[in-house]
C-alpha positions as CSV (number, residue, x, y, z in Angstrom):
1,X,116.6,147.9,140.5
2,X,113.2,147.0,139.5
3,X,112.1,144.7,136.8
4,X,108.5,143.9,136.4
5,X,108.6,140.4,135.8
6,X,111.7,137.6,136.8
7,X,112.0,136.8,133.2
8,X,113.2,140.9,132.7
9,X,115.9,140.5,135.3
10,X,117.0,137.4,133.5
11,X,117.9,138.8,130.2
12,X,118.7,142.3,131.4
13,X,122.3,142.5,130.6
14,X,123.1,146.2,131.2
15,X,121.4,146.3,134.5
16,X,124.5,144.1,135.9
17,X,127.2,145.3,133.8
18,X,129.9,148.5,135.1
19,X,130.1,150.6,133.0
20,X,127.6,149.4,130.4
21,X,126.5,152.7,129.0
22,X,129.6,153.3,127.8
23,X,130.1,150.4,125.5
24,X,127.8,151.1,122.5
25,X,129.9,155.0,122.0
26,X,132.8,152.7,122.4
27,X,132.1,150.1,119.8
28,X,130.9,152.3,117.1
29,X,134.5,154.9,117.5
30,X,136.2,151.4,117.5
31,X,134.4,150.6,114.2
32,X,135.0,153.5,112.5
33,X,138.6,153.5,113.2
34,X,139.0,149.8,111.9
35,X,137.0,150.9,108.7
36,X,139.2,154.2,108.1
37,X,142.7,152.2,108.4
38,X,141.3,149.5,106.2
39,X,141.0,151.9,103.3
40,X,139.6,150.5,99.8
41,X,139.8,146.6,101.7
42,X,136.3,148.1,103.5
43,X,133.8,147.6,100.9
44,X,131.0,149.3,102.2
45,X,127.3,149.3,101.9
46,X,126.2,146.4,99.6
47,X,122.7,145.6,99.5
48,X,121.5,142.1,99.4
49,X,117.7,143.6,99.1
50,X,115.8,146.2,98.5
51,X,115.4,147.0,102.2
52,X,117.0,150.2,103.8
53,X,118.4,147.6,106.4
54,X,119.5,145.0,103.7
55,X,122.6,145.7,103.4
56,X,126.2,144.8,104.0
57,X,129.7,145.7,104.7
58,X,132.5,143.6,103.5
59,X,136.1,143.2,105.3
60,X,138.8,142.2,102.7
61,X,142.3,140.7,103.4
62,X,145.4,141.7,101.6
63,X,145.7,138.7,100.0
64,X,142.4,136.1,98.5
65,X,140.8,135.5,100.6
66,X,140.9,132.1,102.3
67,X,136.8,131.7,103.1
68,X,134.1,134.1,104.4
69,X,133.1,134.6,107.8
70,X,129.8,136.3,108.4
71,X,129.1,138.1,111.6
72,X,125.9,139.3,112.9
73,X,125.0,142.0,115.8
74,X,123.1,141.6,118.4
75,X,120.8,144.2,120.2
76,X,117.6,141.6,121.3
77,X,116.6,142.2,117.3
78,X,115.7,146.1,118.4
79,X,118.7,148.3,118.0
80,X,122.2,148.7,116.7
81,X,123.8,147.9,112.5
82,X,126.9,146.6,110.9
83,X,128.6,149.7,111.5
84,X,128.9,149.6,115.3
85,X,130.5,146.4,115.2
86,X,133.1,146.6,112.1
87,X,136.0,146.2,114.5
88,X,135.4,142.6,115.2
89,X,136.2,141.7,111.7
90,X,140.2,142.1,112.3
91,X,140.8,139.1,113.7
92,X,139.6,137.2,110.7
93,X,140.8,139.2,108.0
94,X,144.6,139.1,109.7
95,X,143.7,135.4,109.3
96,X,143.2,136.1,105.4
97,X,139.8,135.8,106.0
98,X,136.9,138.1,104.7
99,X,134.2,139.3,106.4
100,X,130.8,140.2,106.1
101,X,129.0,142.3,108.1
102,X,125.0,142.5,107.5
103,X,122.1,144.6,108.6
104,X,118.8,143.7,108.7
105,X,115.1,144.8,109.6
106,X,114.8,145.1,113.6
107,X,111.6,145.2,115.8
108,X,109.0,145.9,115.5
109,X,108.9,146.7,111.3
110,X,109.9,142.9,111.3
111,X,108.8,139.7,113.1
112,X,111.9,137.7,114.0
113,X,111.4,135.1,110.9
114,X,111.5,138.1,108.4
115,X,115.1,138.6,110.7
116,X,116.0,134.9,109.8
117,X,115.0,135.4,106.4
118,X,117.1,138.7,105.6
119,X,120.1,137.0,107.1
120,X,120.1,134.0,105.1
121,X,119.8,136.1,102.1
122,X,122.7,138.4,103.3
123,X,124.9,135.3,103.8
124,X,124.3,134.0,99.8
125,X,124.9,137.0,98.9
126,X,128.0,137.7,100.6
127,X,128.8,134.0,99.8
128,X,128.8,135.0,96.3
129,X,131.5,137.3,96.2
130,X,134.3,135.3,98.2
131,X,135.3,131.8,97.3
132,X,135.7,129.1,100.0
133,X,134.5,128.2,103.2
134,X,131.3,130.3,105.2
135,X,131.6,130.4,108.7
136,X,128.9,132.6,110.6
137,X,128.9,133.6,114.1
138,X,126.8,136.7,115.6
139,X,126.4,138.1,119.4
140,X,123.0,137.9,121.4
141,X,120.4,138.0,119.4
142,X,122.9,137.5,116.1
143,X,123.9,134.6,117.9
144,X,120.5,133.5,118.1
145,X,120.4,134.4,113.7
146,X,123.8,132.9,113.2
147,X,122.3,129.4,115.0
148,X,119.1,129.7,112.7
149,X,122.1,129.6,109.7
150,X,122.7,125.7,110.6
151,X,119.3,124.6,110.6
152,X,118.2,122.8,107.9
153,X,116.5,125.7,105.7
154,X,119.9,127.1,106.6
155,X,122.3,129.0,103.8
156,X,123.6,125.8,101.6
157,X,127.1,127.5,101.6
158,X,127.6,127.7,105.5
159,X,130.1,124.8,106.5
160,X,130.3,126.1,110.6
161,X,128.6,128.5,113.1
162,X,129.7,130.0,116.2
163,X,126.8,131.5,118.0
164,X,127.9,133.8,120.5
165,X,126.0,134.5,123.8
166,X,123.3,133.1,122.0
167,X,119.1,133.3,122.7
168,X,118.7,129.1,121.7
169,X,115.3,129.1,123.0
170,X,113.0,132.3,122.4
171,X,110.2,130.7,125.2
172,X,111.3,132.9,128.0
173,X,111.1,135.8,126.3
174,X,107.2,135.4,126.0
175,X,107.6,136.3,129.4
176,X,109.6,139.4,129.1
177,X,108.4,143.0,128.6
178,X,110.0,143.4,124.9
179,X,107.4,140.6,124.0
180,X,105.0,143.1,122.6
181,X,108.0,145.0,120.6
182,X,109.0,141.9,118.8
183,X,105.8,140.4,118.2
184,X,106.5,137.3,119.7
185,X,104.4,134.3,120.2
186,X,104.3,130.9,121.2
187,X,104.3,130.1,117.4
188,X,106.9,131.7,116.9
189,X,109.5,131.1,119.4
190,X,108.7,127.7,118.5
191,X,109.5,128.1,115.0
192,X,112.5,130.3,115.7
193,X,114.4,128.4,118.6
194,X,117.4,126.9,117.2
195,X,117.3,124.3,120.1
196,X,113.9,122.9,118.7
197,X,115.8,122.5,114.9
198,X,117.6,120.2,113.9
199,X,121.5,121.4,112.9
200,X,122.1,120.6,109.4
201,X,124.3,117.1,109.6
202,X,127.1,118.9,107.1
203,X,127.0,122.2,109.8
204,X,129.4,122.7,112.5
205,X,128.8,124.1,115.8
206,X,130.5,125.3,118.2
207,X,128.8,127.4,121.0
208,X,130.7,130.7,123.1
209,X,129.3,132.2,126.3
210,X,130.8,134.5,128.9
211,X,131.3,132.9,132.6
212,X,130.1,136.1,133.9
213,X,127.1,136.2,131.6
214,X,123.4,136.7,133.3
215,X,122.2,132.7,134.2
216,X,119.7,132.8,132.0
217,X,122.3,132.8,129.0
218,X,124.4,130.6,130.2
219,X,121.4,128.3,130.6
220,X,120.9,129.5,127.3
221,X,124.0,128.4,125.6
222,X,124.3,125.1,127.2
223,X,120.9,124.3,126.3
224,X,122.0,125.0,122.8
225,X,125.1,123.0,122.8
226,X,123.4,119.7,124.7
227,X,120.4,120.2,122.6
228,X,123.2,119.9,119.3
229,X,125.8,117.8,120.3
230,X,128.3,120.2,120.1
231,X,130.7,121.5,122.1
232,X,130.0,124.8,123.9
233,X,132.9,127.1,126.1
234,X,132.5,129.5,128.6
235,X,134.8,131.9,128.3
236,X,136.5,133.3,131.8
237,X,135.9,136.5,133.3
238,X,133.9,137.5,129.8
239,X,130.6,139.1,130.3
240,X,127.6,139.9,127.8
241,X,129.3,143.2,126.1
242,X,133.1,142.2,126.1
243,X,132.8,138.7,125.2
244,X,132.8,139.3,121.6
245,X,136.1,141.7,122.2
246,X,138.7,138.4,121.2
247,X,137.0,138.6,117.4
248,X,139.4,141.8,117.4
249,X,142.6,138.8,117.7
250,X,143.4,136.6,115.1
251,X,145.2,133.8,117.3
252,X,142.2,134.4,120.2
253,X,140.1,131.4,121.4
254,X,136.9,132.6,120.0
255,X,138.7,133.7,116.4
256,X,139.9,129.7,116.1
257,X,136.8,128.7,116.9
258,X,135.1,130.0,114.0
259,X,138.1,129.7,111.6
260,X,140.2,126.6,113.0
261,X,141.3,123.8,111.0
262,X,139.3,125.4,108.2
């Protein structure tokens, strides 16, 4: 296959995945299922702004709810919403927990500040309407958003991220063709690199990468984690589109993480 630069292979996840085409179709019947046999518990389309994009789904327990965990796709900030990922909200709300799912402005209509921006918002909004704790984790490029939550212009309510698969540092991407879709430049990959903010002192972290993940993430997470002082797991056998599949479980690994001893 042929990439036109190194730093293209390094963040092309698809490319080196079986099967990968098949995974968004799958996702999105897998969301809409969860939503259907939640019923009136899937509060649907809230808008935290005046956006198209800025707005939320929220994922209810039977019970109160115990805290709020937020979680935010991925997709490089250029494709995919909310609704292709409802599905990852079950293991949390088996916990008790709600969930909030937000959408927000992608490439290029919005620079990847606006992104951080929209997300922050979405979180105080969804904060808003659950009592207790806010955790938020997000895949990929949400990972990359929900690690901009700790940082200290972060959400005040947040208490804990989990940044899944996370971009920490946006540098290489200057390198990468999708440059000129997201606007990116130096400035701004400075500005919006988690690993070059400090995490908000109050903020827990824990960072969650798949062992069979492209090098450049796992370079990517571990940078994060040293960079934060936190601890960082690499989840066996996981690669970039099924390592978010253990939010589905509420006793998984990656479900404690975000909600453990909370």
């Amino acid at each position: 296959m042929e990439f036109r630069s190194q730093a293209d292979r390094d963040y092309a996840n698809g490319a080196f995945i079986a099967g990968a085409a098949e995974y968004p179709a799958r996702w999105a019947g897998r969301a809409a299922a969860f939503r259907a046999g939640l019923g009136a518990r899937a509060v649907l389309d809230l808008a935290y702004g005046p956006g198209a994009r800025q707005r939320f789904d929220l994922f209810l327990p039977e019970t109160t709810a115990r805290g709020l965990l937020v979680f935010v796709h991925g997709g490089y900030w250029l494709a995919f919403g909310r609704a292709d990922f409802s599905h990852l909200a079950a293991g949390a709300v088996a916990r008790g927990w709600a969930c909030a799912m937000p959408s927000y402005t992608l490439a290029p209509e919005a620079r990847i500040s606006a992104m951080t921006a929209e997300v922050a918002q979405a979180v105080r909004a969804a904060s808003a309407r659950i009592a207790g704790p806010v955790v938020v984790t997000g895949h990929s490029a949400g990972g990359h958003l929900a690690a901009r939550m700790a940082a200290a212009e972060g959400p005040a309510p947040v208490v804990r991220v989990v940044p899944i698969s996370p971009l920490a540092d946006l540098r290489p991407l200057l390198a990468t063709e999708m440059k000129a879709k997201l606007r990116l430049d130096l400035a701004e990959a400075r500005a919006e690199s988690p690993c070059l903010l400090p995490r908000r002192a109050e903020v827990q972290a824990h960072v969650w990468v798949g062992g069979q993940e492209r090098p450049a993430f796992l370079w990517q997470a571990r940078v994060l984690s040293e960079d934060w002082a936190c601890p960082w797991t690499v989840a066996p056998g996981r690669h970039h589109f099924d390592v978010i599949d253990d939010l589905e479980t509420a006793e998984s690994a990656l479900t404690d993480a975000c909600l453990g001893g909370l």
